[in-house]
C-alpha positions in Angstrom: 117.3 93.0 119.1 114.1 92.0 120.4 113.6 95.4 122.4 114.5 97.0 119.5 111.7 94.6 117.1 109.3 95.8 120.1 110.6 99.6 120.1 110.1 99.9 116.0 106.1 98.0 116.8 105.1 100.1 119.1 106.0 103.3 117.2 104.3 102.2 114.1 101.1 101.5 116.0 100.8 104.9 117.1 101.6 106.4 114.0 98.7 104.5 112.7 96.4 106.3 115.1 92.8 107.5 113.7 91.6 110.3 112.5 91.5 113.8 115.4 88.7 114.0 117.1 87.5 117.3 115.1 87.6 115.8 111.9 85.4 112.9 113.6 83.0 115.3 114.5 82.6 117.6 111.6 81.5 114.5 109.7 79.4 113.9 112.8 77.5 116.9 111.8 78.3 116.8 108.1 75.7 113.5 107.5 72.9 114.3 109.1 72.9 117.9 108.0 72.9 116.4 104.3 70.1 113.9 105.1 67.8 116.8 105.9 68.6 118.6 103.0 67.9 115.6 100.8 64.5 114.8 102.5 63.1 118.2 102.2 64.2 118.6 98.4 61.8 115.7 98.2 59.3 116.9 100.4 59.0 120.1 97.7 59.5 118.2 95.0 56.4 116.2 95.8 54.4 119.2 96.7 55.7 120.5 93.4 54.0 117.3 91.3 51.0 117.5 93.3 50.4 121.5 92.0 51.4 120.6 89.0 49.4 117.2 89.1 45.6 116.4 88.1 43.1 118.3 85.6 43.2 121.5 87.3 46.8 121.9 87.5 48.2 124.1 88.8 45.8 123.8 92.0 45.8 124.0 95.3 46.5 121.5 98.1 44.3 120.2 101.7 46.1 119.1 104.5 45.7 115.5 103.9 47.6 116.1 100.6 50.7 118.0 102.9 50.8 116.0 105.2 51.1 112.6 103.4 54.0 114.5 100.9 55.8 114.7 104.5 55.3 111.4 105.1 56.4 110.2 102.2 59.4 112.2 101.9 60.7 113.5 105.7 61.3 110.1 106.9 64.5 110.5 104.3 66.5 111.7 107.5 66.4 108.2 108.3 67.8 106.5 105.7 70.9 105.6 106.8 69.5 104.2 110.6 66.8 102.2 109.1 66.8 102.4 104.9 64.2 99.7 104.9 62.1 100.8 107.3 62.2 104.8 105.4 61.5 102.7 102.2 58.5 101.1 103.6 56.7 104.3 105.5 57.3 106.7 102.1 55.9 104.1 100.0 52.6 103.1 101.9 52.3 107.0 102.4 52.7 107.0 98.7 50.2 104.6 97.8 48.3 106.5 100.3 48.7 109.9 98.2 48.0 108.3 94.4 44.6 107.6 96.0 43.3 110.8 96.8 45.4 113.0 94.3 47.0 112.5 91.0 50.7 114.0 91.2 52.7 114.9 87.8 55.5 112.9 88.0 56.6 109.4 89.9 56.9 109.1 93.7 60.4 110.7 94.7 60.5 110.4 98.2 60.1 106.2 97.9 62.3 106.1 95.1 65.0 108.2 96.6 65.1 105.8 99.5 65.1 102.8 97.1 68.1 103.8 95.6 69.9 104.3 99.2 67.9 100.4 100.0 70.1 99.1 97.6 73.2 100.5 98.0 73.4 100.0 101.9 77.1 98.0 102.3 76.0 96.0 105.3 73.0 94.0 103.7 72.9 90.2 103.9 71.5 88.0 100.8 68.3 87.4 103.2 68.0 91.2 104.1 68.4 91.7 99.8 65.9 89.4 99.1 63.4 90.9 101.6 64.1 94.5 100.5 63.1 93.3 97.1 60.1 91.2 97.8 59.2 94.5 100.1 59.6 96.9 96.7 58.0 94.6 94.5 54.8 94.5 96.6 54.9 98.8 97.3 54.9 98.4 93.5 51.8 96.4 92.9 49.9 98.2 95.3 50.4 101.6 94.3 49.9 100.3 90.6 46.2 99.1 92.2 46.0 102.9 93.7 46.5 104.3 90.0 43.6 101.9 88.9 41.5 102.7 91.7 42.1 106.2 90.9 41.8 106.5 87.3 39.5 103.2 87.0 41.1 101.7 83.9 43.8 99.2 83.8 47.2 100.9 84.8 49.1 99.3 81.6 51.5 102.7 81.7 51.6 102.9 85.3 53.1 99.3 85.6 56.1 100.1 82.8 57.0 103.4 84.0 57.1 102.2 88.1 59.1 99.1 86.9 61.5 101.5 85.4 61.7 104.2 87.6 62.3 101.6 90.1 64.1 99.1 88.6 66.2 102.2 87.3 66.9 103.3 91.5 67.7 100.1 92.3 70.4 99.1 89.9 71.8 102.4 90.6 71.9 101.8 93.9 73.1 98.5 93.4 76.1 99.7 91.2 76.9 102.5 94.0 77.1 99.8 96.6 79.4 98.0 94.7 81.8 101.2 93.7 81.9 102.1 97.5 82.9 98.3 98.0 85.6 98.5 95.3 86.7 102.2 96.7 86.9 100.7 100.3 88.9 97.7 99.3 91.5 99.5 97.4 91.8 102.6 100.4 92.2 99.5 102.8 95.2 97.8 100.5 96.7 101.0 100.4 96.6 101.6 103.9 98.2 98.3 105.0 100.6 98.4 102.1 101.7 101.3 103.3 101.7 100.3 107.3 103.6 97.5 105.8 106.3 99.7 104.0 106.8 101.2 107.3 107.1 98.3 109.6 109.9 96.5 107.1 111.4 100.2 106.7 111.3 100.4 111.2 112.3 96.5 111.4 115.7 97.2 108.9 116.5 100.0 111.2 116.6 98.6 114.3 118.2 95.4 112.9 120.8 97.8 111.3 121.1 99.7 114.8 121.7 95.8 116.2 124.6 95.5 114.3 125.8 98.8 114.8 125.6 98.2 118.7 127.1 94.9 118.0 130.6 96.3 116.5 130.2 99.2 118.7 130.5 96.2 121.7 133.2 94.5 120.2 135.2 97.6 119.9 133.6 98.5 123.5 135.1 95.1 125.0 138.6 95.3 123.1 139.7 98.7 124.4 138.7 96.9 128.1 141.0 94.5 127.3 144.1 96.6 127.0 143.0 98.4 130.3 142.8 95.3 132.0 146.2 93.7 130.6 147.7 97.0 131.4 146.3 96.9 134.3 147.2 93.5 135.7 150.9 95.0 134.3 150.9 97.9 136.7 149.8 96.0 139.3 152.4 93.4 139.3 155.7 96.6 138.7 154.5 98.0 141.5 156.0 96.4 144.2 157.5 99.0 146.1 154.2 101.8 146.5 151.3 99.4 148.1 149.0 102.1 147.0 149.4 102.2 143.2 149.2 98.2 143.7 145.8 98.5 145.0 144.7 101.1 142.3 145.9 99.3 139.8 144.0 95.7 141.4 140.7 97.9 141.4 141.1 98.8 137.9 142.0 95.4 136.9 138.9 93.9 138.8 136.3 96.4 137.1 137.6 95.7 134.1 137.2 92.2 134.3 133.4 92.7 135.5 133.1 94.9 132.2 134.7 92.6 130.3 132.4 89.6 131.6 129.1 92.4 131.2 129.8 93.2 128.0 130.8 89.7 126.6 127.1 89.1 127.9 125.5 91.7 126.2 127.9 90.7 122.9 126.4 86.9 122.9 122.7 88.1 123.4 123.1 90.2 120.6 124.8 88.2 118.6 121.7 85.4 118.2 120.6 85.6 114.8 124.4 84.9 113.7 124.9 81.8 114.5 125.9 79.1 112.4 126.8 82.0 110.0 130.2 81.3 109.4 133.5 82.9 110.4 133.3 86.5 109.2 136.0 88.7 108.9 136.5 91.7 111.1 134.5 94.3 109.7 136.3 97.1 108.0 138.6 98.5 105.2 141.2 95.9 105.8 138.6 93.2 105.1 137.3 94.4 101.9 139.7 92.1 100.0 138.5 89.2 101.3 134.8 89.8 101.0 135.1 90.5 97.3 137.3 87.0 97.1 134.2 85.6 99.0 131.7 86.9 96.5 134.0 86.1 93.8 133.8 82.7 94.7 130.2 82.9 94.8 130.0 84.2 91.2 130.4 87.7 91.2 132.6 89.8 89.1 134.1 92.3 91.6 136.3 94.8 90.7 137.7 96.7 93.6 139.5 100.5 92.7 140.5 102.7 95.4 142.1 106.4 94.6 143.6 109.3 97.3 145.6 108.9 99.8 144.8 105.9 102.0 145.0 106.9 105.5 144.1 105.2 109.3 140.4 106.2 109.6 137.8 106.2 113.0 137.0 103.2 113.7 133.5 103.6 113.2 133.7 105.0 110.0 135.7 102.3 109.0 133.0 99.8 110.0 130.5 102.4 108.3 132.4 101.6 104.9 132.6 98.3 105.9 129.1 97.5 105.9 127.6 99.8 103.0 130.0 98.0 100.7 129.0 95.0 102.0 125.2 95.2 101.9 125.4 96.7 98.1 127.6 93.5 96.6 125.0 91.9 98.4 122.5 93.3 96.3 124.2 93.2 93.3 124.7 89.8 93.7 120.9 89.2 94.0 119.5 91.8 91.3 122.0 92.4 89.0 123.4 90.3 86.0 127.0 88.9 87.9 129.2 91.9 87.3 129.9 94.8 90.3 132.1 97.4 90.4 133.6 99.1 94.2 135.1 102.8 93.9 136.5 104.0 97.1 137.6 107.6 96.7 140.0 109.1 100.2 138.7 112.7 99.6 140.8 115.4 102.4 137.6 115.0 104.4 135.7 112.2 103.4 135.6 108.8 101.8 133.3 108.5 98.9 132.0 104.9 98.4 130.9 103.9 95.0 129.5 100.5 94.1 127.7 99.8 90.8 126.3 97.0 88.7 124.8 96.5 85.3 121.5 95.4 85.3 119.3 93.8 83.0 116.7 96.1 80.4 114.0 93.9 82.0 115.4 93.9 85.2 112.9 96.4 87.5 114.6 99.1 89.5 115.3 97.9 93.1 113.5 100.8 95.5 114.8 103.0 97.9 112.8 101.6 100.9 114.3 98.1 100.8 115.8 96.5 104.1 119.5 96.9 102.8 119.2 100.4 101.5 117.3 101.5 104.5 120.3 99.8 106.5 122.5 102.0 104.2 120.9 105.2 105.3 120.6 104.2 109.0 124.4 103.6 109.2 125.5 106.8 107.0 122.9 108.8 108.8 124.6 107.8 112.2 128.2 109.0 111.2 127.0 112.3 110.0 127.2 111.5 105.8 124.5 110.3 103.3 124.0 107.7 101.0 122.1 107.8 97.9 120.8 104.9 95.6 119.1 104.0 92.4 119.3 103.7 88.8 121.4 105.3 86.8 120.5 104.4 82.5 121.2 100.5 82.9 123.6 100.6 86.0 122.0 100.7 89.7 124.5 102.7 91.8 125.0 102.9 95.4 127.3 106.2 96.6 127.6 106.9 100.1 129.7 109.5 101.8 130.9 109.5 105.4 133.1 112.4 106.6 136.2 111.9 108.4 137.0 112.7 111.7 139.5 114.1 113.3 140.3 111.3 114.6 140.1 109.4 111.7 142.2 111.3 109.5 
């Protein structure tokens, strides 16, 4: 079982692989092509203000004017290396701008990268604190560049910079915060999800355990008879010393098979121990597992229509165990009543089993370990099971076909 445990693991991890390598690298691409775009949108929309800034608007502009509306806007492709930094450079060159000229309209390129300061995922409290500290003081100095400028008190200045700013960074701030809430919810999807799969994996090899288990014990009967047969011929045979020695070498390898596979048997057979004595598992038994959940405190009622015939062995083990995982269920979910229909169709055997459940009594899922057990064994013998709530009732129905051999 553990090989299986380890099997189910290993397949889940690499389902869980990351994304392709192309979709890594258009987004490679994507970001910094979008970064450029965004710094020279600001670049032109501080050329724009300074045309349409001062008292001979629109005007023209020298080369110290272009080339400090660069500075304060191109260093944008940077934000997302260094946002404080890019901050810091398109602020002083700012501050450095209101001096000489008088734009229209407030700095875009510093607070464009203000708003990306503050909604940077990765920021400590002491990185927060000095990104603030670092915007407050941009702040007082270009409100001293607007005096300077204009030589009167910037009174208008200071209110419209603390809210332009203080409007970028609460944005920012509330951006930040919406990625954060975005990212935890995609990362309790994703392990909720890889979760779901591992118990779905774990059930089916546990299911194929127990599969293997009664396929063994049916494995390690029929060895039996060979060898008792065996040890039969072998001892009749008096007169043909030939036949005597085939029949010793099929007694002794069946006696090594028996041995092997009563190994395998008690390996597999780990996790049931101190269990109980069960009965074997099929048709025959179903009598006494409904007296055993009867006795627990379920209301079983067992109905069986057709013509009741030998089947395969596995099939009867198939029927065996679907009936016996959905009284289990019922006996856990539903409200101590559970009904078993087993229908001998002329080529397969439809199992029904049914129980009431409460009106406040949630639906039990499909992807459950005893469903998914369900499924796994059904699956294996060629039918098909289907469960789930039907009005107040949650009903199991599974069909298995018969075989030939079975009919």
């Amino acid at each position: 079982m553990s090989t299986l445990r380890h099997a189910a693991h290993r397949d889940i991890e690499r389902r869980a692989a990351g994304p392709r390598a192309g979709d890594v690298d258009a987004r490679r691409w994507a970001r910094p092509a979008a970064d450029a775009a965004l710094a020279l949108a600001a670049f032109a929309a501080t050329l724009g203000l300074l045309v349409a800034g001062g008292p001979d608007a629109p005007r023209g502009l020298d080369v110290a004017e272009v080339a400090l509306a660069a500075l304060a806007s191109l260093p944008l492709v940077a934000r997302r290396r260094s946002p404080l930094a890019v901050f810091v450079v398109t602020g002083l060159a700012t501050v450095a701008l209101r001096v000489i000229a008088e734009p229209a309209g407030p700095p875009v390129g510093p607070t464009i990268a203000l708003f990306f300061l503050a909604a940077r995922r990765d920021a400590s409290r002491a990185q927060t604190r000095l990104a603030i500290a670092v915007a407050v003081a941009i702040l007082i100095a270009h409100v001293v560049a607007v005096g300077v400028h204009d030589g009167v008190f910037p009174g208008t200045a200071i209110a419209f910079g603390v809210l332009v700013w203080g409007g970028a960074w609460l944005a920012g701030d509330r951006a930040r915060l919406r990625q954060e809430r975005m990212a935890e919810l995609e990362q309790r999807a994703l392990r909720a999800e890889h979760e779901a799969e591992r118990e779905r994996r774990l059930a089916t090899a546990e299911e194929r355990a127990r599969i293997a288990r009664d396929l063994h014990d049916s494995a390690g009967h029929a060895i039996n008879v060979i060898l008792v047969h065996a040890g039969l011929g072998r001892v009749r045979a008096t007169d043909d010393p030939q036949a005597r020695e085939t029949f010793a070498t099929i007694e002794a390898v069946a006696r090594d098979t028996v041995a092997d596979i009563d190994q395998l048997v008690a390996a597999l057979r780990d996790d049931a121990a101190g269990s109980g004595v069960e009965p074997p598992p099929g048709l025959a038994a179903l009598d006494a597992l409904a007296d055993r959940h009867r006795v627990a405190g379920l209301d079983v009622t067992v109905d069986v229509h057709g013509e009741q015939r030998p089947l395969a062995p596995s099939v009867d083990r198939g029927a065996y165990r679907i009936v016996q995982e959905a009284l289990t269920n019922a006996a856990r979910h539903g409200d101590g009543h559970a009904g078993v229909d087993l229908a001998f169709a002329p080529d397969a055997l439809e199992i029904t089993v049914d129980n009431p459940v409460g009106a406040g009594v949630p639906a039990r899922p499909g992807g459950g370990h005893g469903i998914a057990g369900m499924h796994e064994r059904a699956a294996l013998l060629g039918g098909s099971v289907e469960a789930g709530r039907r009005d107040d009732r949650f009903c199991v129905h599974a069909r298995l076909p018969l075989t030939a051999a079975g009919a």
